[in-house]
Structures are given as structure tokens and as C-alpha cells.
C-alpha positions in Angstrom: 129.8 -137.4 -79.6 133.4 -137.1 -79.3 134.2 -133.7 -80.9 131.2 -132.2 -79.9 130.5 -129.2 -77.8 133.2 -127.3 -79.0 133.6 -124.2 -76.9 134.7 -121.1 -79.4 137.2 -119.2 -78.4 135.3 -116.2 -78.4 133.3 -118.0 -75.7 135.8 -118.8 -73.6 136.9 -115.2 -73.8 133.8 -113.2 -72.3 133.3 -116.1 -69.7 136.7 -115.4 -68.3 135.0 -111.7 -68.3 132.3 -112.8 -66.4 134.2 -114.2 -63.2 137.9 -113.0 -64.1 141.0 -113.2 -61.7 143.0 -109.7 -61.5 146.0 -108.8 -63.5 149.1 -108.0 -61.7 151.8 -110.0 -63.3 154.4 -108.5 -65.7 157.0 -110.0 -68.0 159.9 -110.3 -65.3 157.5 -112.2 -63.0 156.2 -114.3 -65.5 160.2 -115.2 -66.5 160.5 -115.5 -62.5 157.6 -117.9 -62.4 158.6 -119.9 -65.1 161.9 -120.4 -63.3 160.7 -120.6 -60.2 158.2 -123.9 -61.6 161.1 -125.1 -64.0 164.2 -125.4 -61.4 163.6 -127.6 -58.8 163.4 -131.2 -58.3 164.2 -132.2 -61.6 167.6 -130.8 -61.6 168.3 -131.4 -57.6 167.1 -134.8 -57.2 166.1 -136.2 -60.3 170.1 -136.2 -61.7 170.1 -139.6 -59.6 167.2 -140.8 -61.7 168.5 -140.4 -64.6 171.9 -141.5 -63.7 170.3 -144.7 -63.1 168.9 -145.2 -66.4 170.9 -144.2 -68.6 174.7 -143.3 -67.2 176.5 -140.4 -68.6 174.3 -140.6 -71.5 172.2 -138.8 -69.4 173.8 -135.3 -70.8 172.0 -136.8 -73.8 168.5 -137.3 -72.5 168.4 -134.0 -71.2 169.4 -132.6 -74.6 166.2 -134.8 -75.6 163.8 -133.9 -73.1 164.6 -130.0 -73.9 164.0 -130.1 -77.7 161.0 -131.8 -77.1 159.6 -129.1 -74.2 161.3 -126.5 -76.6 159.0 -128.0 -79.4 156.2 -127.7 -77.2 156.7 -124.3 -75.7 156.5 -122.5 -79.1 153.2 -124.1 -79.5 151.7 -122.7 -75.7 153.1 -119.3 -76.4 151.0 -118.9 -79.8 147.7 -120.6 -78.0 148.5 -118.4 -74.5 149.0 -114.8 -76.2 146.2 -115.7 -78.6 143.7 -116.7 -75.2 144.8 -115.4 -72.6 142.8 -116.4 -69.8 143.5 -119.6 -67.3 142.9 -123.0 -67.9 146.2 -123.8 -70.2 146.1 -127.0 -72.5 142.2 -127.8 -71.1 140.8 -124.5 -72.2 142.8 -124.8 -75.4 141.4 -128.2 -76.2 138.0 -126.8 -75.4 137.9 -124.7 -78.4 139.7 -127.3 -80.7 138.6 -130.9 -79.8 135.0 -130.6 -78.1 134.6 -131.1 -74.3 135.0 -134.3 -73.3 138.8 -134.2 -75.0 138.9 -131.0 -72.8 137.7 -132.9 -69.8 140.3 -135.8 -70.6 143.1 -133.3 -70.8 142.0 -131.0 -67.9 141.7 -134.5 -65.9 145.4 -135.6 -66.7 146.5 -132.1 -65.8 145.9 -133.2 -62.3 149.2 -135.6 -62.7 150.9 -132.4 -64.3 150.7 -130.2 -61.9 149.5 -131.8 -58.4 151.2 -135.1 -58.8 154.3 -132.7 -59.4 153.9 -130.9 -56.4 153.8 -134.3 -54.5 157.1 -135.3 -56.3 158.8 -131.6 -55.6 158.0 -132.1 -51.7 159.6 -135.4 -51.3 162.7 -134.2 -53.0 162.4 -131.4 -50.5 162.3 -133.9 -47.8 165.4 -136.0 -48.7 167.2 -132.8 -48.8 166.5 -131.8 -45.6 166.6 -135.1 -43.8 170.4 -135.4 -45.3 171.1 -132.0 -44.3 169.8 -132.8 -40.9 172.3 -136.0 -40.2 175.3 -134.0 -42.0 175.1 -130.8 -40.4 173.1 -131.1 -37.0 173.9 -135.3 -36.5 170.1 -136.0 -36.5 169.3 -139.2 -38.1 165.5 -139.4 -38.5 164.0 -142.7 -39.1 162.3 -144.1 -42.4 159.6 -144.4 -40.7 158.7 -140.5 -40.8 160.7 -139.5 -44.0 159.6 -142.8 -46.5 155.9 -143.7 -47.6 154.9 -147.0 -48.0 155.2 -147.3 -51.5 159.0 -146.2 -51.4 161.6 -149.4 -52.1 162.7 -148.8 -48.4 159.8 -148.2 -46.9 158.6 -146.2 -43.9 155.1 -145.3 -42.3 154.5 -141.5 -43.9 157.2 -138.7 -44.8 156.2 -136.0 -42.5 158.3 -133.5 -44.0 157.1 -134.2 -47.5 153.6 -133.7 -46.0 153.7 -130.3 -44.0 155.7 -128.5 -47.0 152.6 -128.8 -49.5 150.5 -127.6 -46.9 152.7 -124.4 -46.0 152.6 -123.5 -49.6 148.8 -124.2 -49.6 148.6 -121.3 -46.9 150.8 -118.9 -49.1 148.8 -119.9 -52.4 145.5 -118.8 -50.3 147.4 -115.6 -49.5 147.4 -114.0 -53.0 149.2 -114.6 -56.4 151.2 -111.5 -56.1 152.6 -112.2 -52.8 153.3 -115.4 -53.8 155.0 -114.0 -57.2 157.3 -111.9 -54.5 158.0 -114.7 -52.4 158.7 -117.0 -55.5 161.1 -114.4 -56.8 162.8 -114.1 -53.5 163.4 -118.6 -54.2 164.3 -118.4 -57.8 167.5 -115.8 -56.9 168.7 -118.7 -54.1 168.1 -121.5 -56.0 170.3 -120.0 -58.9 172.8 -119.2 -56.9 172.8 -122.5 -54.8 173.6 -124.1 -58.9 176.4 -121.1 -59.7 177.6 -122.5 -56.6 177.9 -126.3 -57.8 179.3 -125.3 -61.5 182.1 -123.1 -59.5 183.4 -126.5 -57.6 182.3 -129.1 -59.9 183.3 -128.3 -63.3 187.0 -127.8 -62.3 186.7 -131.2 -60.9 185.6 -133.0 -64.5 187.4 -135.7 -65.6 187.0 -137.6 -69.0 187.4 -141.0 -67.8 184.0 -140.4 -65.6 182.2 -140.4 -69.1 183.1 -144.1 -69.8 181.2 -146.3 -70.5 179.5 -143.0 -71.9 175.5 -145.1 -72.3 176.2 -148.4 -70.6 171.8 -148.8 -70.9 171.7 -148.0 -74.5 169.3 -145.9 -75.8 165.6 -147.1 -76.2 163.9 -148.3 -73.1 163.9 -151.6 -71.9 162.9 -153.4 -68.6 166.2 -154.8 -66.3 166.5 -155.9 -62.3 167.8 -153.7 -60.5 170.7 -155.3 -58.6 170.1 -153.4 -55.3 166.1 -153.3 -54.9 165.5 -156.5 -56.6 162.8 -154.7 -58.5 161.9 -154.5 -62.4 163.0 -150.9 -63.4 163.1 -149.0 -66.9 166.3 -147.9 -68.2 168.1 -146.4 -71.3 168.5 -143.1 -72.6 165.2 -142.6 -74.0 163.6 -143.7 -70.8 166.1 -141.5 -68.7 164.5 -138.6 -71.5 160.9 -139.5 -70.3 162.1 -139.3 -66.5 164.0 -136.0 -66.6 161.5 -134.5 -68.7 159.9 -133.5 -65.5 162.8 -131.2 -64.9 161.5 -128.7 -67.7 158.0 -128.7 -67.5 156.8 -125.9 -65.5 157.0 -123.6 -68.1 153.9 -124.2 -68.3 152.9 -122.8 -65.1 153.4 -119.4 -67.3 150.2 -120.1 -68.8 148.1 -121.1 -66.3 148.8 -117.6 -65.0 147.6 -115.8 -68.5 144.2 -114.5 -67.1 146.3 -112.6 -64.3 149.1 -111.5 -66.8 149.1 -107.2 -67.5 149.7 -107.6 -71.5 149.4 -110.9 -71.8 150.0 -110.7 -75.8 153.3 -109.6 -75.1 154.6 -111.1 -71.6 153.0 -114.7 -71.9 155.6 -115.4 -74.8 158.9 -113.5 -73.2 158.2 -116.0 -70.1 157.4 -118.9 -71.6 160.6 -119.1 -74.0 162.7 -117.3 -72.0 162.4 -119.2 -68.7 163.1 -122.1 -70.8 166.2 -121.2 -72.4 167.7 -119.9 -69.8 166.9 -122.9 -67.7 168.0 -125.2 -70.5 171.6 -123.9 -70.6 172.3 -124.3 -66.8 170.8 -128.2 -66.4 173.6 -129.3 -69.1 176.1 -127.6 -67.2 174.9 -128.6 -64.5 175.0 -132.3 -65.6 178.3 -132.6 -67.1 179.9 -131.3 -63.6 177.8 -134.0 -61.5 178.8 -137.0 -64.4 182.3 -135.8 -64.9 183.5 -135.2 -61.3 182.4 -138.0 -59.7 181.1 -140.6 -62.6 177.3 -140.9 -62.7 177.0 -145.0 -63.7 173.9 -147.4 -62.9 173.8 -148.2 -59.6 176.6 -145.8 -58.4 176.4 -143.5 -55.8 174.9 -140.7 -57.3 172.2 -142.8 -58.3 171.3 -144.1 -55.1 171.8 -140.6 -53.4 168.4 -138.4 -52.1 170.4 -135.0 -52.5 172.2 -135.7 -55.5 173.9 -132.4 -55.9 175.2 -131.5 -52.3 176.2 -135.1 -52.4 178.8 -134.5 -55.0 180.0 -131.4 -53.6 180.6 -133.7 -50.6 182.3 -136.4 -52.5 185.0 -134.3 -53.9 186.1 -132.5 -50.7 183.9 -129.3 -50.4 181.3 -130.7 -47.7 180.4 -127.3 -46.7 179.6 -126.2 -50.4 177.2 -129.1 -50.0 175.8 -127.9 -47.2 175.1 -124.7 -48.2 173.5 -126.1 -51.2 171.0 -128.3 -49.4 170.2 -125.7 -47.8 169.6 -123.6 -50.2 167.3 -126.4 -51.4 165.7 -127.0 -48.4 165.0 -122.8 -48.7 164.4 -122.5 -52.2 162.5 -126.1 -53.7 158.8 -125.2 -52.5 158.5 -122.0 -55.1 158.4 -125.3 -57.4 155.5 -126.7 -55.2 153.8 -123.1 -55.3 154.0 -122.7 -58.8 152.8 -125.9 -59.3 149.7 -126.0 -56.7 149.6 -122.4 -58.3 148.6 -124.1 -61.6 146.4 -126.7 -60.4 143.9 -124.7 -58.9 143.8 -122.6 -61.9 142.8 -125.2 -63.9 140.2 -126.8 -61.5 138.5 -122.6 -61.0 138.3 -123.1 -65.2 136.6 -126.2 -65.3 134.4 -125.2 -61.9 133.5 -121.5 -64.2 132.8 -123.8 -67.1 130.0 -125.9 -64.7 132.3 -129.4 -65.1 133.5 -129.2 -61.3 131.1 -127.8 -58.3 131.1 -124.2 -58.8 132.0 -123.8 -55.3 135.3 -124.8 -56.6 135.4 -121.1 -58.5 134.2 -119.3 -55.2 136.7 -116.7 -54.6 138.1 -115.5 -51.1 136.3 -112.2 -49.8 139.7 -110.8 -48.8 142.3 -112.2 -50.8 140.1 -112.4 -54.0 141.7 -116.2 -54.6 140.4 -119.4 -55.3 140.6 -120.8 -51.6 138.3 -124.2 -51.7 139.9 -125.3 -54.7 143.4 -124.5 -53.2 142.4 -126.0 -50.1 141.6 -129.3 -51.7 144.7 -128.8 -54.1 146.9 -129.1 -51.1 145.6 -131.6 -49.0 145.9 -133.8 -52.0 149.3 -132.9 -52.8 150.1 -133.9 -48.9 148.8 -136.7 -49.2 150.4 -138.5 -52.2 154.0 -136.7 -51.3 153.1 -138.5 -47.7 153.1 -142.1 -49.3 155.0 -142.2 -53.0 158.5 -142.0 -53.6 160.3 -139.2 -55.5 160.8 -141.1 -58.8 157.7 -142.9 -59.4 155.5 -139.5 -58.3 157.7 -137.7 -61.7 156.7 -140.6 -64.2 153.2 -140.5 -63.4 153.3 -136.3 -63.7 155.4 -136.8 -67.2 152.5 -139.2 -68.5 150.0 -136.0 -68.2 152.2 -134.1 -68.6 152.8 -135.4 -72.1 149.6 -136.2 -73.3 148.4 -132.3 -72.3 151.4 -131.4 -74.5 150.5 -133.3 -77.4 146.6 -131.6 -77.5 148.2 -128.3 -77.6 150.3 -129.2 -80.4 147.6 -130.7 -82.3 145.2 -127.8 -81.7 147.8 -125.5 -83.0 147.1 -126.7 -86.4 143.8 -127.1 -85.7 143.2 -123.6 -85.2 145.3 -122.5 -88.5 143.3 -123.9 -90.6 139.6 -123.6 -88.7 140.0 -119.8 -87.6 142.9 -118.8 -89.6 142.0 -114.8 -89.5 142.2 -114.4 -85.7 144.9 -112.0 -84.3 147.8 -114.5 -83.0 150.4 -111.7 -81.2 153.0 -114.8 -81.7 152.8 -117.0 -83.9 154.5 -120.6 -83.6 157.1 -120.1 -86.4 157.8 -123.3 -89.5 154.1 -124.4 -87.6 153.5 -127.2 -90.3 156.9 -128.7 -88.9 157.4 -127.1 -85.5 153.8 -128.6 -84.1 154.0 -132.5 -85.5 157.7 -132.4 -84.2 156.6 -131.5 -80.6 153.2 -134.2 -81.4 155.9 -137.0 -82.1 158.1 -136.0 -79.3 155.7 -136.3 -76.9 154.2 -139.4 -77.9 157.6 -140.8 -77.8 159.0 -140.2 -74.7 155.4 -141.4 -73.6 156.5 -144.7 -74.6 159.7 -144.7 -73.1 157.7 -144.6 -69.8 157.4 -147.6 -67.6 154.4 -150.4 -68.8 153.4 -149.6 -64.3 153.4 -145.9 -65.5 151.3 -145.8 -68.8 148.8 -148.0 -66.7 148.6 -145.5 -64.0 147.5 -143.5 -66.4 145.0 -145.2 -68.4 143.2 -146.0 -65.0 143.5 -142.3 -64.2 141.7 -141.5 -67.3 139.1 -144.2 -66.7 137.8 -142.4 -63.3 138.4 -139.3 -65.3 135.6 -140.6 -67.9 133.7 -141.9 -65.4 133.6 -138.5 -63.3 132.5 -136.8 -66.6 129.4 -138.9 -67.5 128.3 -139.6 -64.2 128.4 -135.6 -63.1 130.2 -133.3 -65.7 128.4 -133.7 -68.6 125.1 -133.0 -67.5 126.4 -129.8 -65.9 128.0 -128.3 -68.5 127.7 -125.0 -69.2 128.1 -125.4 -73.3 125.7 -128.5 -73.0 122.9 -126.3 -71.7 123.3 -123.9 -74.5 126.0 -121.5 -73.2 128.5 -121.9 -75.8 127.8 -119.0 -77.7 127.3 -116.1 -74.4 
């Protein structure tokens, strides 16, 4: 019962001909997406995170977290150029595992992609509530900027809230305006980390580096000094936080069944957003660590704008500035691309009869998937209104990773159960390339906080649940639709 239902990929194919979203993406927007999804919170507010854990061994974890999302990249692009339709690591899963793997993975995609764009809008908020008492003298109380669940807490972050419903609106709009918006974003936010490098890295200095991994390296469970609470530190746990900065890569994917060439521009975006990306967070990371130190319990790790903060703390206040605001600007093309990839994945499952199909009911005007947007982003509100910054990434990264780990798996799968298919790229050294990215992602799953892997495992409870009480029955391949 487990691996059955197996949906083949020629299937999946003419059912995204049936009710098909329109092509208007090319390579350059792909790479813009992919940037636009991969530089955001992770890199402007997570630093301070990883700082925590694991000190200037961070430089380290990020080296770790990119290999593995590296690893796992050359996996999507063979799966995405060889299927190019919506539905990423779900829809490949479908045709490799059986359903109910398919719903499992579709079901932690949720924490991929919406719990990320719950985590991007509170970093947004904590950069613009700084910039607001730096630049304008307005101090806003906890009580509208924190959630409940945050170790200083508040009532409801307001500002956290109303940003994932603007994007909502814009996602409603149309993919290709948001594509031209989101490329508008991706040129300030680059710019806003040129500016950083320019005025950090002169400022480095080698003694900052010491005591270079004062955590170790494997995760382990310590008080924290200042909140009195249990966290998880170490470099390998730092790996499994800051992982979140990399991961909307696979945003690229999501978009495949709107891509013009898809065999040809799903791969260029993919990898190349990544490596691009890759080379600025390590520069990027050695200027905050080496100008002003980056040890547990410092001041970058207790600061909510870690990068204009250190612009601040070494004399250049108004290069902070203009980075927050460039933040403030630039951070919600990471909440579109991320809502952006969410609804994609609930229209699959809705066109594959495991959601409501009102779900894959498409605007008259716009031609987009509004109810499932709509719902998209009043969930998203609503978790970036309560849960704090850190705790929102861990639980993406647990989906996150185990979503990962299918597509590596069905990679192999598929070489040796439809070996003849066309595959426009192919996942090069697959027989080591694909159980590398398995075991990278099942061990930075580890490194996760015991509260974290928890979450999860309920998550995938209701997600069972949901299946057999509803989805199953529904199905379209369970009524005897696998083979139209």
C-alpha cells in the first residue's frame, strides 16, 4: 500500500496539458527568480543565528549547507528539465514512490515554502522596526512587532503580518508581473550586499576569528545565558539553520510548467542562481565575523538586522541605513517567490484530485491560481504574526530537507526504472552525486533541534491523517486515471 499508485511520468505530463499554466519565463528570469527566492532572510538576519551556534565557524557551516544544496540542485535540474510541469519534489515523488510518499512530501513542502515565507516576513519586520528607531526615532513596542511565541514576547507583529498579505495581492496579479517586480528586488538587494563587502571587508581583523568554533562541531543542547532557554548549537547545527539561506532555488522548479524551454532554462537557473549566490554569502560572512567578531551571545547574535548592524558598529551608520532599507525594499521578492511556490504545489495536488479542486480554479482575468493564493497568504500572515524569525527557519529546513532527500532518491530511481527517457541534463557521477545529497540531507536533519524534528513528525501526522480521511478517496490515479 505504500508504493502504490505510482503516477507515470507520462501521466503527469498530459495532465499538466489538460489544465496548464502559461509559459512566459525565460532563462534570465528563471536566474532572477532563483536569486530573488535564494537572497533574503538567510543571509540578512539569519548571520545572527548562526553566529549563535557556532561562532566564526559559521564561515564553515555555510560552506556545509552549500555543498549539501549544491548536491541537491544537480539532482532537481535533471528531474525539472526531464518534467517540466509544477509541482517540484511532490510531482517527482509521484512518479517514483507511489502517492501517499507524494502526499507526505507535497505535505512537508508546506514548511518549505509557506513556513519560509512566515520566517522571510519577520526578518522583514525587525529590519524595519530598527530602521524606524535609527533613522525616524520611532520606537514601536513589542507588543506589535513580537508574537507570542518569540523569547521576548509581544501580542502580534503587525508588520510581519501585512507584508505576506501585500505579496499575496501581487502573486494574484500575474507571474510575469511579479517576475518584473522580483527582478526590480533582486538588483537592490545585491547591491545593498556590494554595499556591505565595500565597508566591511576593509574592516576584517584576524583576531575576530578566535576562538574560531568555540560550540564545536556536532550539535548539542546548551542554556542559553541570556534567555534562560535550552538552544542547539555547534557547527553542524548552525549548518542545519543557515541552510535556509540557499534553499529557494528550488522556487526555479516550481515555476517549470510556466518556463519557455524549460529543457534548457530550468537547469541555467537552478545552478546558476546558486553559484552565484554561494560566492557572495561567504564574503559576506567573513566581513560580518572578521569586522566585528561574531561569538555566542555577542552582539551580532542578539541583533534583528544583523547586517546594517555591523555597518553601524564600525562607524558607517548611514551605510547601515541604506542597507536596511534596502531590506526593508528588497526582502518580500523572497516572500513572493516563496508564496509563489506554494501555491504551485497546492494547484498540483488540487489538478491531481488530493486538494478541493477549487483550489486549481484559475482567475478569469489574471489566469492565476487565486483561492489557493488567497489561502497561501493568509496562512503565511498568520504564522509570521506569532513565531519568531529563528524557530519559523528550522521548521522550513525540516521539509525542506526531507523533500530534498525524495528527489535524490528518485533520481536513481528513475535510472534504473525508465532509463531510455530523454533527460536534457543529466545529474553528472549520479551513482555518487545523488546518495551524497541523500546523506547530506539526512544529516543536517539531525543537527536540528529534538523541539524541531517533533514539529515535524506531528506535521506529518495531520498530513496522514488529511490523506486517509479526504485525499485518498479522491484521487485521481485511485479512480483509474493514472494512465490518461
Amino acid at each position: 500500500m505504500i508504493f502504490d499508485r505510482v503516477k507515470s511520468l507520462d501521466a503527469i505530463l498530459a495532465t499538466a496539458e489538460k489544465k496548464s499554466l502559461t509559459r512566459t519565463l525565460g532563462a534570465f528570469q528563471l536566474t532572477m527568480l532563483g536569486i530573488g527566492a535564494i537572497i533574503g532572510t538567510g543571509i540578512f538576519v539569519l548571520t545572527a543565528e548562526a553566529a549563535n551556534k557556532a561562532g566564526p565557524a559559521m564561515m564553515i557551516s555555510f560552506v556545509i549547507a552549500a555543498v549539501v544544496c549544491a548536491l541537491a540542485a544537480l539532482c532537481y535540474a535533471e528531474l525539472a528539465s526531464m518534467v517540466p510541469v509544477s509541482g517540484s519534489a511532490y510531482t517527482y515523488s509521484y512518479a517514483t514512490f507511489g502517492e501517499i510518499i507524494a502526499w507526505i512530501v507535497g505535505w512537508a513542502l508546506v514548511l518549505e515554502y509557506a513556513i519560509a515565507a512566515s520566517a522571510v516576513s519577520v526578518g522583514w519586520s525587525g529590519y524595519m522596526v530598527k530602521l524606524a528607531e535609527q533613522v525616524f526615532n520611532v520606537t514601536i513596542p513589542n507588543t506589535f512587532v513580537k508574537g507570542p511565541f518569540d523569547d521576548d514576547p509581544g501580542l502580534i507583529n503587525v508588520p510581519a503580518m501585512l507584508i505576506g498579505l501585500v505579496c499575496m495581492a501581487l502573486l494574484i496579479v500575474g507571474t510575469k508581473e511579479s517576475a518584473r517586480f522580483n527582478a526590480v528586488l533582486v538588483t537592490i538587494k545585491v547591491a545593498a550586499l556590494l554595499l556591505f563587502l565595500v565597508f566591511a571587508l576593509p574592516a576584517i581583523n584576524s583576531a575576530n576569528f578566535e576562538p574560531f568554533s568555540p560550540n564545536g562541531f556536532f550539535a548539542k543542547e546548551v542554556m542559553d545565558p541570556i534567555t534562560n532557554n535550552m538552544v542547539t548549537v555547534g557547527v553542524a547545527a548552525a549548518a542545519a539553520s543557515i541552510f535556509f539561506a540557499y534553499v529557494g532555488f528550488d522556487a526555479v522548479s516550481t515555476a517549470a510548467e510556466e518556463t519557455i524551454n524549460p529543457q534548457r532554462n530550468i537547469p541555467i537557473g537552478l545552478i546558476g542562481s546558486l553559484g552565484f549566490c554561494t560566492v557572495i554569502y561567504l564574503l559576506v560572512a567573513a566581513g560580518a565575523i572578521g569586522s566585528i567578531g561574531a561569538q555566542p551571545g555577542g552582539e551580532l547574535s542578539q541583533s534583528d538586522d544583523a547586517l546594517a548592524f555591523v555597518l553601524r558598529s564600525i562607524g558607517h551608520g548611514w551605510a547601515g541605513d541604506l542597507v536596511a532599507i534596502a531590506a526593508g525594499i528588497a526582502l518580500p521578492s523572497v516572500i513572493l517567490m516563496m508564496m509563489f511556490g506554494q501555491t504551485r504545489i497546492f494547484f498540483v495536488m488540487a489538478r491531481d484530485g488530493l486538494l478541493p479542486d477549487v483550489f486549481s480554479k484559475l482567475h478569469p482575468k489574471y489566469g492565476t491560481p487565486h483561492v489557493v493564493t488567497i489561502c497561501t497568504g493568509v496562512f503565511v500572515a498568520l504564522f509570521a504574526a506569532l513565531f519568531p524569525v529563528g524557530k519559523l527557519a528550522d521548521i522550513s529546513n525540516s521539509g525542506t530537507l526531507f523533500a530534498f532527500f525524495t528527489v535524490a532518491v528518485g533520481v536513481m530511481i528513475l535510472r534504473r526504472t525508465d532509463p531510455s527517457r530523454h533527460r536534457p541534463f543529466r545529474t553528472p557521477l549520479f551513482w555518487l552525486i545523488c546518495p551524497l545529497a541523500a546523506a547530506g540531507c539526512v544529516f543536517l536533519f539531525f543537527q536540528l533541534s529534538g523541539y524541531t524534528e517533533l514539529m515535524f513528525l506531528g506535521w506529518t501526522v495531520i498530513g496522514l491523517a488529511v490523506y486517509f480521511l479526504y485525499s485518498r478517496g479522491r484521487s485521481h490515479v485511485g479512480r483509474g486515471a493514472r494512465g490518461a
